[in-house]
N, CA, C and O of each residue as an XYZ file, in Angstrom:
488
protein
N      35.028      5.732    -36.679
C      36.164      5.398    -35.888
C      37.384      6.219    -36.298
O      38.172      6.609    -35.436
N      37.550      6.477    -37.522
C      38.792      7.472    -37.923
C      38.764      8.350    -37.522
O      39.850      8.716    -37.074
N      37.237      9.630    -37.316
C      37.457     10.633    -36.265
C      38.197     10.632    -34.785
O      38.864     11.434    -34.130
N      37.772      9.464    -34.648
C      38.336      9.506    -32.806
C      39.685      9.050    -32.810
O      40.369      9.077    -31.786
N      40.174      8.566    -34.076
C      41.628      8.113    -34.015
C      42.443      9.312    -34.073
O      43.558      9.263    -33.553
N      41.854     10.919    -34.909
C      42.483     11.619    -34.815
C      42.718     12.767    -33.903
O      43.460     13.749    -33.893
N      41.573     12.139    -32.956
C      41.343     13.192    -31.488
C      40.058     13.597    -31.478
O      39.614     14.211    -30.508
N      39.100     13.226    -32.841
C      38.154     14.607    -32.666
C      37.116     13.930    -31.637
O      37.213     12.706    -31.727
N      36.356     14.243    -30.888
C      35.219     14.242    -29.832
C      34.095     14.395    -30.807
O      34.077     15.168    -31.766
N      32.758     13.200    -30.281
C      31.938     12.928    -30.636
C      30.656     14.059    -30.434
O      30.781     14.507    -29.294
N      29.829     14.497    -30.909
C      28.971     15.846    -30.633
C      27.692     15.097    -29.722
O      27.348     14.076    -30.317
N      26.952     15.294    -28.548
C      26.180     14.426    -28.397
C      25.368     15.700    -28.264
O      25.792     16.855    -28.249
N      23.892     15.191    -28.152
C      22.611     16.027    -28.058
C      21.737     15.554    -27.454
O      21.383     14.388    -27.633
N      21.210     16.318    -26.633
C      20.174     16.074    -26.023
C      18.532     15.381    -27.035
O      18.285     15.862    -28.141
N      17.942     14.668    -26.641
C      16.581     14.216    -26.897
C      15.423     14.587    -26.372
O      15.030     14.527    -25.207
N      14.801     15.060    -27.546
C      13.965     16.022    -27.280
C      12.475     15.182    -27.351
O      12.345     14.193    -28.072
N      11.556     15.629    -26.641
C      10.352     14.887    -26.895
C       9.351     16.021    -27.581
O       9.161     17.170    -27.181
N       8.812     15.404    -28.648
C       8.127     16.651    -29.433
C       6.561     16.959    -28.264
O       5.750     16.052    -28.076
N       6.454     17.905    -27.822
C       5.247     18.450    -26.923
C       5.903     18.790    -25.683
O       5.167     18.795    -24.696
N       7.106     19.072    -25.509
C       7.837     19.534    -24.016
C       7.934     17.938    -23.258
O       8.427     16.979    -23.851
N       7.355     17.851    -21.805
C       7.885     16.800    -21.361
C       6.352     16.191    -20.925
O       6.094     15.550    -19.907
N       5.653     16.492    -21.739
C       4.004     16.062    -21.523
C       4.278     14.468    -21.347
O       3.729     13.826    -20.452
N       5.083     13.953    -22.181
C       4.804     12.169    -22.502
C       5.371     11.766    -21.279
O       4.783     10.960    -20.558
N       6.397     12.224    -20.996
C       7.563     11.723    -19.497
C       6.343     11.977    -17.873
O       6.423     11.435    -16.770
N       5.312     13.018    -18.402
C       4.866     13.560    -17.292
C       3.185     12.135    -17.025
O       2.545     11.953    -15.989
N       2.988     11.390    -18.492
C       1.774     10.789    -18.618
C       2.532      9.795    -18.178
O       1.934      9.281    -17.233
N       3.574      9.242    -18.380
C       4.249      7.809    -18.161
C       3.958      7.848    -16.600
O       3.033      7.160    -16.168
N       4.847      8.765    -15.589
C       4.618      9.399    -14.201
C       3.326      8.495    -14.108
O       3.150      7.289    -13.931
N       2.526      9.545    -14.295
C       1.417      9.851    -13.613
C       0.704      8.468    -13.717
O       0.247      8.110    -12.632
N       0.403      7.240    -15.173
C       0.344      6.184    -15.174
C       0.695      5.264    -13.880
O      -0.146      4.629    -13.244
N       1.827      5.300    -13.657
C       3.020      4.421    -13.162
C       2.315      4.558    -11.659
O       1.935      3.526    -11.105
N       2.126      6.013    -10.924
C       1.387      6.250     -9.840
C      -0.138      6.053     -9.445
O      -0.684      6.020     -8.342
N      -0.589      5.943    -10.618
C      -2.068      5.970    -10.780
C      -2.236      4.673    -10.372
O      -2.889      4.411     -9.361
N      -1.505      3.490    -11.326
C      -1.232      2.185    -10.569
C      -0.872      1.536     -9.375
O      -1.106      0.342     -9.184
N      -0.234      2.374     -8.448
C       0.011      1.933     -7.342
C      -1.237      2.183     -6.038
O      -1.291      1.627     -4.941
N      -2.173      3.227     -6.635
C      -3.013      3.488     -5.741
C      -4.380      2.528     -6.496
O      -4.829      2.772     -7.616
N      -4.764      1.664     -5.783
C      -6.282      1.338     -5.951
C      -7.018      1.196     -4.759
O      -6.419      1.338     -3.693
N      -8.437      0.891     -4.772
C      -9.170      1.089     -3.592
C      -8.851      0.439     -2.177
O      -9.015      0.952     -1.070
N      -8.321     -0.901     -2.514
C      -7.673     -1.598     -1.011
C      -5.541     -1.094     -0.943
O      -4.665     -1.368     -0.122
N      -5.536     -0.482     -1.951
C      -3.695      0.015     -1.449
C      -3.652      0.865     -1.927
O      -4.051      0.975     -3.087
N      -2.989      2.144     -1.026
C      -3.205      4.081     -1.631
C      -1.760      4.051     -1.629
O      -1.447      4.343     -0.475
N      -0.650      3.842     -2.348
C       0.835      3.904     -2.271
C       1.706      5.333     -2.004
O       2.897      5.506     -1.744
N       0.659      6.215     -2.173
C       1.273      7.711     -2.079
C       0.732      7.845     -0.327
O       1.487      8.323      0.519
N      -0.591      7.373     -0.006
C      -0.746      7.694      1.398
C      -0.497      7.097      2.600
O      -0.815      7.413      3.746
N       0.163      6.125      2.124
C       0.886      4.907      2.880
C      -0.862      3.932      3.184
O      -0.848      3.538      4.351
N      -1.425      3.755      2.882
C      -2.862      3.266      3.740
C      -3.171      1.927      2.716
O      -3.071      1.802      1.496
N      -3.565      1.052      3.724
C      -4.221     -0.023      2.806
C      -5.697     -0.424      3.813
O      -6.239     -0.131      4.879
N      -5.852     -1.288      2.617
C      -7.704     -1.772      3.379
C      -7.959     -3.128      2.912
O      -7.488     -3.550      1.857
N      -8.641     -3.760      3.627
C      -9.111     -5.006      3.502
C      -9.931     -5.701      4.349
O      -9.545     -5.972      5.486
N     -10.994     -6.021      3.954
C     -12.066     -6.664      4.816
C     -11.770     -8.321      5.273
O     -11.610     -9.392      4.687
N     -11.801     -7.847      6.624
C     -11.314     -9.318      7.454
C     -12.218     -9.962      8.595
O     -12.227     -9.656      9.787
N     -12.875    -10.800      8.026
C     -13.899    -11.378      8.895
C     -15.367    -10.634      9.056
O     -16.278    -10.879      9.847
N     -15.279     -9.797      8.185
C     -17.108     -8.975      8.266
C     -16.347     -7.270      8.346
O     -17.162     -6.353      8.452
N     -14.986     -6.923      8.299
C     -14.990     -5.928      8.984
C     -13.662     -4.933      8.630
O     -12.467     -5.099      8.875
N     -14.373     -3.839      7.958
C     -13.384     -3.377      7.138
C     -12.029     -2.882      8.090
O     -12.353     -2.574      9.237
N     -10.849     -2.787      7.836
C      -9.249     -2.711      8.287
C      -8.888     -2.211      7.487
O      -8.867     -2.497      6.290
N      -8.154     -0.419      8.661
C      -7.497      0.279      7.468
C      -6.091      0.112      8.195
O      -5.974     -0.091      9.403
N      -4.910      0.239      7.180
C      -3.778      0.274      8.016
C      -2.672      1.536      7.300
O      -2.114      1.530      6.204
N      -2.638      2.546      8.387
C      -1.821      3.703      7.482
C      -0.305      3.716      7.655
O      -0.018      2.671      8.239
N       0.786      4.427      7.411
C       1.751      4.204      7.348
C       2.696      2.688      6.824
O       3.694      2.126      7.277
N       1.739      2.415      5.605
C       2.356      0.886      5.175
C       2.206      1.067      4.036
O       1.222      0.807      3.344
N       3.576      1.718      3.643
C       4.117      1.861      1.994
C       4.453      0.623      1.577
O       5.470      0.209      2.132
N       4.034     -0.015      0.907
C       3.861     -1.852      0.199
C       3.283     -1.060     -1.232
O       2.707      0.023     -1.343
N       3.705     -2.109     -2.306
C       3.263     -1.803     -3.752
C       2.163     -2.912     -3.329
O       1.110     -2.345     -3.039
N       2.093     -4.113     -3.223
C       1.113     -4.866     -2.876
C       1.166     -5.509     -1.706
O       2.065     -6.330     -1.528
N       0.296     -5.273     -0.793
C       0.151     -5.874      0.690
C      -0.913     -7.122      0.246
O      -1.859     -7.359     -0.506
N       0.078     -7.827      1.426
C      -0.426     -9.599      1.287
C      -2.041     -9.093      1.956
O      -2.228     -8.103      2.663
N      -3.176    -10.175      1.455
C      -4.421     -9.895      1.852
C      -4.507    -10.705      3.420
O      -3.498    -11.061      4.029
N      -5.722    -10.881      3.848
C      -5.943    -11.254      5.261
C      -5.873    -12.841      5.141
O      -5.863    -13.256      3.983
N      -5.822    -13.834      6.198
C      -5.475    -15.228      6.014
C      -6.373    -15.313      6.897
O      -6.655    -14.498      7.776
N      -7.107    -16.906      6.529
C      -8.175    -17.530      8.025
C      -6.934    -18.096      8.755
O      -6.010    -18.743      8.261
N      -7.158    -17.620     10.350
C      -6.334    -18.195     11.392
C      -7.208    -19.440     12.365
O      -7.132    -19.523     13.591
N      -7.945    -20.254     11.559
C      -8.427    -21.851     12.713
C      -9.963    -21.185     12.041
O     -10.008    -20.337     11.150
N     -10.710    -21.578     12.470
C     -12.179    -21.755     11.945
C     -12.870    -20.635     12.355
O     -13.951    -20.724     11.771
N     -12.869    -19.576     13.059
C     -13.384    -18.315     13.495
C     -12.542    -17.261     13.783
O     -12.717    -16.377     14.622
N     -11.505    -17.437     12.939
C     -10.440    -16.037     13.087
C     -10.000    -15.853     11.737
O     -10.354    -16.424     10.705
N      -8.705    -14.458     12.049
C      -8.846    -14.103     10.409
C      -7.345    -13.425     11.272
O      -7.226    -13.252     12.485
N      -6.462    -13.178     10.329
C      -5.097    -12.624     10.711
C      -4.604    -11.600      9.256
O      -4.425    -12.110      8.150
N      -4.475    -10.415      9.475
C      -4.116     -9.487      8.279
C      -2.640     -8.577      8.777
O      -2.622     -7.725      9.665
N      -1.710     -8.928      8.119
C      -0.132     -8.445      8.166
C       0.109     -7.970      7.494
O       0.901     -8.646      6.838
N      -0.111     -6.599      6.854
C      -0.057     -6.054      5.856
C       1.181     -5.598      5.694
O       1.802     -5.866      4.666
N       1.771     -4.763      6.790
C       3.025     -4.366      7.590
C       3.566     -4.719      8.366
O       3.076     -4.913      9.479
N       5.120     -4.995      7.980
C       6.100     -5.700      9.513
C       5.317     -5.008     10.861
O       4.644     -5.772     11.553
N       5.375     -3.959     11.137
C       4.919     -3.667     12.169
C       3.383     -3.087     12.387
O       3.097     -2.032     12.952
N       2.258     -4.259     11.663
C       0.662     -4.131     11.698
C       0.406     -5.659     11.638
O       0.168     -6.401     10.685
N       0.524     -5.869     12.874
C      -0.450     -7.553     12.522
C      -2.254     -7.377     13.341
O      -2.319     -7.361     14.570
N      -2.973     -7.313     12.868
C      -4.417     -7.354     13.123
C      -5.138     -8.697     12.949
O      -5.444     -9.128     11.837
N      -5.444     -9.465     14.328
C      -6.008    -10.338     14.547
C      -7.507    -10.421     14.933
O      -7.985     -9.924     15.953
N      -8.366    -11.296     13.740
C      -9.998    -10.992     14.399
C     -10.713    -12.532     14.487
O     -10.888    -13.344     13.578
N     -11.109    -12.637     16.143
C     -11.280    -14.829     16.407
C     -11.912    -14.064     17.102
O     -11.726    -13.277     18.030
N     -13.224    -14.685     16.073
C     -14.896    -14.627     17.721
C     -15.109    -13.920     17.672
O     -15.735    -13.737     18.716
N     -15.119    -12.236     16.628
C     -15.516    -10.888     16.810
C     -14.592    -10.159     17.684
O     -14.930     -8.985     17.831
N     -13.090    -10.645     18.565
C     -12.146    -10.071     18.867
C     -11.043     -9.562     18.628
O     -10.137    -10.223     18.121
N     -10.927     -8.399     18.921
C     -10.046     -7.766     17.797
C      -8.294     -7.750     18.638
O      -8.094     -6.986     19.583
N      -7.453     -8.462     18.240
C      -5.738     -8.076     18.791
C      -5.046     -7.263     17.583
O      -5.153     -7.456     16.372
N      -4.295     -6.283     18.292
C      -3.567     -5.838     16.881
C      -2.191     -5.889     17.971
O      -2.091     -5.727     19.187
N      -1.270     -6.179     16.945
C      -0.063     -6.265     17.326
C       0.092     -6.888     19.187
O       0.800     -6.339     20.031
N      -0.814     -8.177     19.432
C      -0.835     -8.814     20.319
C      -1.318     -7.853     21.933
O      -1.072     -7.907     23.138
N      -1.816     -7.345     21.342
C      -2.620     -6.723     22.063
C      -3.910     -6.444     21.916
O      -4.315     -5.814     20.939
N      -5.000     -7.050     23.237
C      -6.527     -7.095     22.527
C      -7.225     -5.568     22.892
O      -6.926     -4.713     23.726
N      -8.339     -5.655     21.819
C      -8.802     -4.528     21.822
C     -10.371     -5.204     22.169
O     -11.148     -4.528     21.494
N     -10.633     -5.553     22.424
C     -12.005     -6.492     23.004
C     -12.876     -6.973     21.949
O     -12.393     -7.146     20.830
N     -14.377     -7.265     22.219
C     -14.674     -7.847     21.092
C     -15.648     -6.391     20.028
O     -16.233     -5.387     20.435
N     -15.486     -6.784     18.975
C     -16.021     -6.342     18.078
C     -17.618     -5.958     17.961
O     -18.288     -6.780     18.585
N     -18.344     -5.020     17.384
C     -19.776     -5.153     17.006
C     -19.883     -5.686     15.706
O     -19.059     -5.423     14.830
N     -20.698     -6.301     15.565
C     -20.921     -6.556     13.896
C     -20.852     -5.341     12.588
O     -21.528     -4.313     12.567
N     -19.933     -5.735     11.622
C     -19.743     -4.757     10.939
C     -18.435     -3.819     11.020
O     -17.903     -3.429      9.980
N     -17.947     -3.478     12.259
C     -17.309     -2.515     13.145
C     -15.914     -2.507     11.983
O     -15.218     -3.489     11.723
N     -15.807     -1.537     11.580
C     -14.078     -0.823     10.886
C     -13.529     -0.753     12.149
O     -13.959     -0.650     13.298
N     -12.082     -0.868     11.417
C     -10.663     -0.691     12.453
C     -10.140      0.269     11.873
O     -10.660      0.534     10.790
N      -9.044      1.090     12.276
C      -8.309      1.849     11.298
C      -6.728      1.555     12.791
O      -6.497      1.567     14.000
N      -6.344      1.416     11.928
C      -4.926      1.255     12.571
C      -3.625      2.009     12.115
O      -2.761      1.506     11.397
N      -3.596      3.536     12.727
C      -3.382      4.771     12.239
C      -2.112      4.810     13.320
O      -2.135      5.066     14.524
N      -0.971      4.455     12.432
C       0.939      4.845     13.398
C       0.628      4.515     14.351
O       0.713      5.350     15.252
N       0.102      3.142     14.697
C       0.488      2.054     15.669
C      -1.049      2.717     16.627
O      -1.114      2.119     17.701
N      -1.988      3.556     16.496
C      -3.408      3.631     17.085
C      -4.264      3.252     16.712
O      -4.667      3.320     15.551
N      -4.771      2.741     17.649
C      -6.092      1.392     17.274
C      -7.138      2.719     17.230
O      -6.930      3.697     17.948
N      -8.141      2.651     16.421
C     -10.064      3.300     16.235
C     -10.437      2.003     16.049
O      -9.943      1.168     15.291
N     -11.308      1.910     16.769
C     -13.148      0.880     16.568
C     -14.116      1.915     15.655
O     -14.359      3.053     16.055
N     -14.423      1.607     14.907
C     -15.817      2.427     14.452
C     -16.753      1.894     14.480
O     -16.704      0.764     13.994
N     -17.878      2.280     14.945
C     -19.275      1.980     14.356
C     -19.889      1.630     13.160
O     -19.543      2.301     12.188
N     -21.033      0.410     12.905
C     -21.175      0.285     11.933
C     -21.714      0.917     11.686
O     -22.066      1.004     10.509
């Protein structure tokens, strides 16, 4: 404290990590590695989840964790992963965002790609 009483300025220095910035670059890469697992890809905006027999992909839905699919009454299934992705499946019929896409085959993927519905084949 007597230095600064007499004017002098404190010396500060940078912190160095011994190996360049390898450790800052593993923390990264950790931190990201975590956000992507097989049902939520956080770098590709895409999530997945099997709803009623039938796998649902939904892209453009950056979420760290998207809520999973809910039973909607005794033969339906409702998955909201994204404000703007609601995918509804009652009776093998598929609505996404209140709009039907007819009924389903057994098995049948969705991919629900910037608001475009795909049916796939099982």
């Amino acid at each position: 404290m007597a230095g600064r009483e007499r004017g002098e300025e404190r010396e500060t220095r940078a912190i160095r990590w011994p190996g360049g910035a390898a450790p800052g670059a593993a923390v990264l890469a950790a931190l990201l590695a975590s956000a992507c697992t097989r049902s939520n890809n956080l770098l590709l905006g895409r999530v997945r989840a099997e709803v009623g027999g039938h796998a649902v992909v939904v892209t453009d839905c950056y979420r760290l964790r998207a809520p999973g699919p809910e039973s909607d009454g005794p033969a339906g299934y409702r998955y909201a992963p994204c404000k703007d992705a609601v995918v509804s499946i009652r009776a093998d019929t598929l609505t996404v965002n209140g709009r039907s896409y007819g009924r389903l085959a057994p098995g049948a993927g969705v991919l629900v790609d910037h608001g475009e519905v795909s049916v796939g084949t099982p």
